[in-house]
C-alpha positions, -999 to +999 in steps of 0.1 A: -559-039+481-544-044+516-563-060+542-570-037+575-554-055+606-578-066+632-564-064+673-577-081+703-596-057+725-570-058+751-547-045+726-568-016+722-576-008+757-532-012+763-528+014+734-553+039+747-542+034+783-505+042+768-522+074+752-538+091+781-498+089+800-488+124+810-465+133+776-475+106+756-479+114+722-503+096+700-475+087+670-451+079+697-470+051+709-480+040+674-443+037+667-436+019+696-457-007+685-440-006+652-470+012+634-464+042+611-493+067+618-511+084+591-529+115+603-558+128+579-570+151+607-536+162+621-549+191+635-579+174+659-550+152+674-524+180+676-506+183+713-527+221+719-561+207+708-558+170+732-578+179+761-595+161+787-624+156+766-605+142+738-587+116+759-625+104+777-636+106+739-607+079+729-608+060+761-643+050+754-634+040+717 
C-alpha cells in the first residue's frame, strides 16, 4: 500500500489561504498543485453548500 504524503505546515496554511479566494474552487487549487482530488463527500464541499462557516471550519484545519 501507498504511503500518505506528509506537507510542511506552511504548505497547508498556502493551500487553505488559496481556498478561501473569491472563486476558488477546492479541486482547482488541488490541481494547481498537481494533486488529483478525490471527493468521498462531494456534496459537503459542493460550490452551494461552501459558506462562510465552512471556509472558518477549513482555515482552522
Amino acid at each position: 500500500m501507498r504511503q500518505r504524503s506528509s506537507y510542511p505546515k506552511s504548505f497547508k496554511a498556502q493551500v487553505v489561504q488559496e481556498c478561501l479566494q473569491p472563486g476558488a474552487t477546492i479541486s482547482g487549487v488541488a490541481i494547481s498543485h498537481g494533486q488529483l482530488l478525490i471527493l468521498k463527500d462531494a456534496p459537503a464541499l459542493s460550490v452551494g453548500s461552501r459558506n462562510d462557516s465552512h471556509r472558518r471550519h477549513l482555515a482552522r484545519h
